[in-house]
C-alpha positions as CSV (number, residue, x, y, z in Angstrom):
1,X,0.0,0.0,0.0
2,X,1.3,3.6,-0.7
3,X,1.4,6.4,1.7
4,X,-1.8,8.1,0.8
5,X,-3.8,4.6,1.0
6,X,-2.4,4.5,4.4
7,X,-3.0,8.1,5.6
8,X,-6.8,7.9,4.2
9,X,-6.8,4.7,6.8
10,X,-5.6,6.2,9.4
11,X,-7.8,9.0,9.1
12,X,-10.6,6.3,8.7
13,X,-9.6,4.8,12.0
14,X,-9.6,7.9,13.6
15,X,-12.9,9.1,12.6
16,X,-14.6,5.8,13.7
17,X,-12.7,6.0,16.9
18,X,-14.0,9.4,17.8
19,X,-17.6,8.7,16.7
20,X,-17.0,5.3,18.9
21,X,-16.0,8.1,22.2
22,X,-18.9,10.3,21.2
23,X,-21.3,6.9,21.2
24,X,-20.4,6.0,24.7
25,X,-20.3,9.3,26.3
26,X,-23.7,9.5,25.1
27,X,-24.6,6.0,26.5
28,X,-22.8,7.3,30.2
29,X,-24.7,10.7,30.1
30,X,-28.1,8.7,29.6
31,X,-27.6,5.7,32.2
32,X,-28.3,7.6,35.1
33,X,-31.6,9.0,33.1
34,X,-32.8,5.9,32.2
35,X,-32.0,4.0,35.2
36,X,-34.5,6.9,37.0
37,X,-37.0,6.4,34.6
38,X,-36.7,2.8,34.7
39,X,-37.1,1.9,38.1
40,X,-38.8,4.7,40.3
41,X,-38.6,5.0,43.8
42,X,-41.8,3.1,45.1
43,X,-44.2,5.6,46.6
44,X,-45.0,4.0,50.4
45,X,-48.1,5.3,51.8
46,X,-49.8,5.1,55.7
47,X,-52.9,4.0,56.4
48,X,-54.3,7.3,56.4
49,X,-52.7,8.3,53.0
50,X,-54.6,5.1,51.8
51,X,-57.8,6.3,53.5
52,X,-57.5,9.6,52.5
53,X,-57.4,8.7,48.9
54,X,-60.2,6.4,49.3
55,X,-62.4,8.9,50.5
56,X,-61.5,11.8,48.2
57,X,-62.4,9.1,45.5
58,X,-65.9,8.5,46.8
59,X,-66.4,12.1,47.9
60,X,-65.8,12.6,44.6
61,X,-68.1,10.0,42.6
62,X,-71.3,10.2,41.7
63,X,-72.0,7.0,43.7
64,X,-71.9,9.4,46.7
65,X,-73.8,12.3,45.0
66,X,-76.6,9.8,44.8
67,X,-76.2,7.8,47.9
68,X,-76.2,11.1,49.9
69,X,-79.6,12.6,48.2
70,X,-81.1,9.0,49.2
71,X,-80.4,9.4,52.2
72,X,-81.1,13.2,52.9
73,X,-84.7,12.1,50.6
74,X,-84.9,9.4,53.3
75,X,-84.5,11.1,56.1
76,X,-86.9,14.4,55.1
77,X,-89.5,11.7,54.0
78,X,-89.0,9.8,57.2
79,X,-89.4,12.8,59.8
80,X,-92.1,14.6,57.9
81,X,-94.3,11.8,57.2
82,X,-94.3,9.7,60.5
83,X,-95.9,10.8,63.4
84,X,-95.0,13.4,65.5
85,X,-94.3,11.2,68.3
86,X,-91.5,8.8,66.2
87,X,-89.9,11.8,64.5
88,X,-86.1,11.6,65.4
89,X,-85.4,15.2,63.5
90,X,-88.5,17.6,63.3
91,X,-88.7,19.8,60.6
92,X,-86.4,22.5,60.8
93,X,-84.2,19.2,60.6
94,X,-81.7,20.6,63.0
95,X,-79.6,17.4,63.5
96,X,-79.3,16.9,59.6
97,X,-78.0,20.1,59.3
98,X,-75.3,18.9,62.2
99,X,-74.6,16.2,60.6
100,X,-74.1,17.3,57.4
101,X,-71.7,20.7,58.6
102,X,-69.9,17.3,60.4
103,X,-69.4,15.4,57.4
104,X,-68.2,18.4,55.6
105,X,-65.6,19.9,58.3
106,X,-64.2,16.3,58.2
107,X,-64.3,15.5,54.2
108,X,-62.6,19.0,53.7
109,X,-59.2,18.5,55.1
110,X,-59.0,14.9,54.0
111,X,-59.6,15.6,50.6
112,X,-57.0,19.0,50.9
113,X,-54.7,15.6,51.7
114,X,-55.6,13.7,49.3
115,X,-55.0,16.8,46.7
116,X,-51.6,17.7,48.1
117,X,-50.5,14.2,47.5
118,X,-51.7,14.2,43.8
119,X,-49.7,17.1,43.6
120,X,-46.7,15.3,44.9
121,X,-47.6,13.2,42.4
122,X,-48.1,15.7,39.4
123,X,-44.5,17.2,40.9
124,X,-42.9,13.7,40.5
125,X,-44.5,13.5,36.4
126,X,-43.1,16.8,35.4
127,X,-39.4,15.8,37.1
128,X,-40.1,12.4,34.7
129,X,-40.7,14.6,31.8
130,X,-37.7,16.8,32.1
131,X,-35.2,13.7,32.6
132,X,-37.0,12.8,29.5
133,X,-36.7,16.1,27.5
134,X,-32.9,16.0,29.2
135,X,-32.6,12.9,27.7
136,X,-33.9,13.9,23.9
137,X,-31.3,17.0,24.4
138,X,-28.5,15.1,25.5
139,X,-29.5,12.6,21.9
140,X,-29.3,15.9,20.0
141,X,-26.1,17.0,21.7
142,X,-24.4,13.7,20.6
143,X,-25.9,13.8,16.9
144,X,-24.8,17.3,16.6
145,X,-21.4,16.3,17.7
146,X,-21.6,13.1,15.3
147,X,-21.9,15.6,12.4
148,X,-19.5,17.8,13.5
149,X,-16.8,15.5,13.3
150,X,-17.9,13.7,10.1
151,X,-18.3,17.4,8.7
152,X,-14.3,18.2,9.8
153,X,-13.5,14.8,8.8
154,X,-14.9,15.3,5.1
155,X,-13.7,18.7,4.9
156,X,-10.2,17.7,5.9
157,X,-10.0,15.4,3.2
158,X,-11.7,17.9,0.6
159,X,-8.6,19.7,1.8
160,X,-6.0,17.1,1.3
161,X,-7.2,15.8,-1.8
162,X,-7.9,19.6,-3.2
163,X,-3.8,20.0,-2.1
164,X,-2.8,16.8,-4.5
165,X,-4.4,18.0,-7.8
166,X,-3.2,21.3,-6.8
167,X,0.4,19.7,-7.2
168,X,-0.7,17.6,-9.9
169,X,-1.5,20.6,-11.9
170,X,1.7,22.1,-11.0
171,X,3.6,19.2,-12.0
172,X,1.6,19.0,-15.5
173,X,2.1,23.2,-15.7
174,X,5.7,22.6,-14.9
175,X,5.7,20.0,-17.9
176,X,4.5,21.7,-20.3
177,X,6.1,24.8,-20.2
């Protein structure tokens, strides 16, 4: 093989070399991204997290909407239609209305609790998303860096190349004259 055959090697070698560093620095950068998104840590929750949840879920359905009028319907029907002697709750229905400011000074906070951990959760999707957007950059980073190298690569041996018919036109100058 002649020298240039060699060189054009060697500058092969070189290229694919780099492009090989560029590959796994990539790979290194995104290990500790994907590992995250992988495997994340598993939430643990108390009882009262649990039952919290579970009750913001039912206070929310329409399951309780219509339990709760059938039993407010019940319980007006009841103490209006019975006798005045069984009535539990006379009309003004004084202990429904206790009850019911009860059931909502106590549903209140515990769906607040419930909320505030679905915002933990939200927090915990958006921190997913911008490992993952870091991730897409960090792709981007190493493609851009791919084609910068293959760019100075090819424009180095534009170079070289324009540099030998430059002296094999001076040679064929020099011969003629």
């Amino acid at each position: 093989m002649d020298k240039d055959t060699n060189a054009l090697l060697a500058s092969e070698t070189s290229q694919l070399s780099k492009l090989q560093q560029i590959v796994k620095q990539a790979m290194d950068d995104e290990k500790l991204i994907v590992e995250n998104l992988l495997h994340p840590p598993k939430e643990i929750l108390t009882r009262g997290q649990r039952l919290s949840d579970k009750i913001a879920r039912f206070g929310g359905s329409w399951a309780f909407i219509g339990s709760f009028f059938l039993v407010l319907a019940s319980w007006i029907t009841f103490n209006v239609s019975v006798s005045l002697t069984q009535r539990f709750d006379p009309y003004p229905f004084i202990l429904m209305n206790l009850i019911l400011s009860c059931i909502a000074a106590l549903q209140a906070p515990v769906i607040m609790m419930s909320q505030n951990r679905q915002e933990e959760k939200d927090r915990k999707r958006g921190e997913n998303d911008y490992m993952i957007n870091l991730k897409a950059e960090l792709e981007l980073r190493a493609l851009h860096q791919k084609i910068d190298l293959l760019i100075e690569e090819q424009l180095a041996v534009l170079f070289e190349s324009q540099g030998k018919q430059l002296e094999i036109l001076n040679r064929l100058e020099a011969k003629l004259k």
